[in-house]
N, C-alpha and C positions, 0 to 999 in steps of 0.2 A: 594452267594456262588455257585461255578460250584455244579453239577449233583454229588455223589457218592467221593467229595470229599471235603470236610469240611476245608483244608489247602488253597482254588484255588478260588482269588477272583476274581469276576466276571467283564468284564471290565467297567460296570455303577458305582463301586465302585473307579474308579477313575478319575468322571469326572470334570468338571472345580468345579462345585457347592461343591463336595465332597472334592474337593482340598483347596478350599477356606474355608469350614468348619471346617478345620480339623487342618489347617494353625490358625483361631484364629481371632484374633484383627490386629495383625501385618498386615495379608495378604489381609485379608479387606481392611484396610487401603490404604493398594500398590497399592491394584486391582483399588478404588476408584480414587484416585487421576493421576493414569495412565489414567483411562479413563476420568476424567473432563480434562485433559492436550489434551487429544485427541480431542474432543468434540471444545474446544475454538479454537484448531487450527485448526480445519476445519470450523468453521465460521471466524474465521480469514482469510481464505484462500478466502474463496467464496465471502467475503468483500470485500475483496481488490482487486480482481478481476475484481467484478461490480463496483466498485472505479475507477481503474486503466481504465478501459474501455470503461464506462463514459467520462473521459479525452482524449482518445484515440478518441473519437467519434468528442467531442470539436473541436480538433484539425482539423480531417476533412473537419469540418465544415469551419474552418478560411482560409485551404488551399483554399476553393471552394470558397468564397465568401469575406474573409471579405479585402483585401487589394481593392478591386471592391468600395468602398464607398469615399466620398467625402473629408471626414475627420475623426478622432479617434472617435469620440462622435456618430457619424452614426455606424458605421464599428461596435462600441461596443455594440449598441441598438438591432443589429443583433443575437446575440449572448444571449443564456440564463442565467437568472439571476443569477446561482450559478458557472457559468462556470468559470475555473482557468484560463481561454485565460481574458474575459471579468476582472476580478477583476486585472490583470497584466494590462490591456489597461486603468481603472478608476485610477488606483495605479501613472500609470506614467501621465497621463492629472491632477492626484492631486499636484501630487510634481512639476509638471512645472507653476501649479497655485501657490502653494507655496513661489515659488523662489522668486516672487517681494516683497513676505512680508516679505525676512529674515532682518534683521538688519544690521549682517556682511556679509560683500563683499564672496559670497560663486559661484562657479561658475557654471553654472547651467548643463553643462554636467554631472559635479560630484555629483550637489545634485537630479538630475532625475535618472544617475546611481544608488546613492545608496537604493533611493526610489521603484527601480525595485529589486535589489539585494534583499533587503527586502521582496518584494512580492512573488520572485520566492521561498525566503526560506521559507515562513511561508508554501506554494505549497510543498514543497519538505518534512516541516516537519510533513504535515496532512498524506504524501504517505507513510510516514515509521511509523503513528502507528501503534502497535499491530504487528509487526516485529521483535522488542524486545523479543516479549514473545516465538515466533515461535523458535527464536533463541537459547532461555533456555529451551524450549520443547526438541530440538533436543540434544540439549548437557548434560539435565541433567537425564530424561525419561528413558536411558540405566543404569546409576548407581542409580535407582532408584528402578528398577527392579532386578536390580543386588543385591540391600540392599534384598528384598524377597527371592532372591534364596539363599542366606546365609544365612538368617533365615530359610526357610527348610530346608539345608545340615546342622545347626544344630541340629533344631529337629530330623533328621533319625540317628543323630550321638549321640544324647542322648536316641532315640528309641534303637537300637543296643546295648548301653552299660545296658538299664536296664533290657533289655528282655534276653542277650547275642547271641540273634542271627540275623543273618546278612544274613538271606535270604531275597531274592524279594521279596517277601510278607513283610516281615518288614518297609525296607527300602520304598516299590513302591510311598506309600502315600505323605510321607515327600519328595522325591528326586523329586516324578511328580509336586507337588506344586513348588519344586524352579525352575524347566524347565520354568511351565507357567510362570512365575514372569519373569523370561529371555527375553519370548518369546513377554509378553507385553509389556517390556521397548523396547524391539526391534519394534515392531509394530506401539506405538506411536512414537519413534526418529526417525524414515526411512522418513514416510509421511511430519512430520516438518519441517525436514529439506531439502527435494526436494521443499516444499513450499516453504519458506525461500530465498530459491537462485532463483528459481522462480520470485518471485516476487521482489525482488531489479534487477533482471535483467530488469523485464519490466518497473521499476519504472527508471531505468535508460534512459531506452529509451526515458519511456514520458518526462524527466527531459532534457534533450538533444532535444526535441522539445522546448520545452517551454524553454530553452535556449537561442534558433535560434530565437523565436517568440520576446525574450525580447531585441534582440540584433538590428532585425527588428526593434520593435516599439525604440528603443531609434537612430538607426538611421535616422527612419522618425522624429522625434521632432528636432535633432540635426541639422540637415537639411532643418528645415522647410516647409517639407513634399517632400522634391525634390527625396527624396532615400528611395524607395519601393523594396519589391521581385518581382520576376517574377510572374507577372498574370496570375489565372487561364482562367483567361476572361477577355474581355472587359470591361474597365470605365465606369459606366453609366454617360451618360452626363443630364439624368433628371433632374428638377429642385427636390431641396429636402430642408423642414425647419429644421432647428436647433431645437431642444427639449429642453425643460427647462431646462433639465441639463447639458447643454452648460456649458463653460468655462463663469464666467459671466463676465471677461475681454475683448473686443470686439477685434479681433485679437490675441487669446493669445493661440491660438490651430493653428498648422501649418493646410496649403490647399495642396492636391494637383497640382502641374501645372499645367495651364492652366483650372481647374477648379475654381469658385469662393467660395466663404464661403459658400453658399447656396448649394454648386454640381452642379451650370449650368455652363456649357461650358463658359469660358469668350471669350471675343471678341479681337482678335488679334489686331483691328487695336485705340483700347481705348489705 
């Protein structure tokens, strides 16, 4: 209480701790679940981030380097082991190994399409977990808070009627608690949902690469290696072996021209 006046509360008497005290069970609760909603979305955030960027790295990578290779199996060997570029590149050299074993007549542009289609989704559905959640962060966080400050402006409206009086001092307690309650639902919805659009935007991007990249490798296969992008550099005309995890069909992985199955230069006049 102020100095020579026993009516005039002191402003530590209404701070968040006092507010939340004084609120109960109800506003515990609010406070609590406001901030674990805050908490996941921003590890959610910072995940998918280093996710998203990860991929974004990959990508760099493919542009500098991987069309520069002999064939898909090289090109792919390049590339790190959990990379989404490299598992789209093993995805489609699977499903073209595939095709000779189907039974029915299926034709192989449409069963290497759909074995890409496939790849790029399961890509597309690892980039949008935990997206979900950001999303019900943002939309539900305001009326969540919103429930707390209604349970204060009750309590200062059943304070009021028992005490009969409806001064500041009455009300201050019960009205500051529903403010914060407001103030949190606001706090956590804002950040969510800037995250939220955030990141489906970048997710868009990457998916839009990796679109262009599946579009690529299925027009080198279709093509039998004749139709690449534009190089970041020159072909190495190296001699290079084939790796165990070759197609183990001999000829069943397209070359590109004028190099041989191995990447040495073939000889124009054979």
């Amino acid at each position: 209480m102020a100095a020579g006046n026993p009516n005039v509360a002191s402003a530590q008497d209404f701070g968040l701790m006092n507010a939340l005290n004084e609120g109960g069970v109800i506003s515990w609760s609010v406070f609590i679940i406001l901030v674990g909603m805050s908490i996941f979305s921003f590890y959610i955030l910072f995940t998918k981030l280093l996710q998203q960027q990860k991929i974004i790295n990959q990508g760099k990578k493919v542009r500098a380097s991987f069309w520069n290779s002999a064939n898909l199996r090289d090109a792919s060997n390049k590339l790190e082991a959990k990379s989404a570029y490299r598992a789209i590149t093993e995805d489609a050299l699977t499903a073209q190994s595939q095709h000779s074993k189907l039974t029915d007549p299926v034709d192989q542009h449409e069963w290497v399409a759909g074995g890409l289609a496939r790849s790029q989704g399961a890509i597309g559905s690892r980039l949008g977990e935990g997206l979900a959640f950001l999303a019900t962060v943002g939309s539900t966080a305001p009326f969540i808070g919103l429930f707390g400050t209604v349970v204060g402006i009750y309590r200062a409206l059943i304070k009021i009627g028992a005490s009969g009086d409806a001064s500041i001092t009455t009300v201050a307690g019960p009205v500051g608690e529903a403010l914060i309650m407001t103030a949190l639902g606001l706090v956590v919805a804002v950040p969510a949902v800037l995250a939220y659009n955030w990141l489906i935007r970048r997710n868009k991007t990457i998916m839009e690469d990796l679109g262009a990249f599946t579009n690529d490798i299925h027009g080198y296969l279709a093509s039998n290696g004749a139709v690449v992008p534009t190089l970041d550099g020159p072909v190495k005309t190296t001699a290079q072996t084939k790796t165990a995890a070759a197609p183990t069909q001999r000829g069943s992985e397209p070359v590109r021209p004028g190099l041989t199955p191995t990447g040495a230069q073939a000889d124009p006049t054979r």
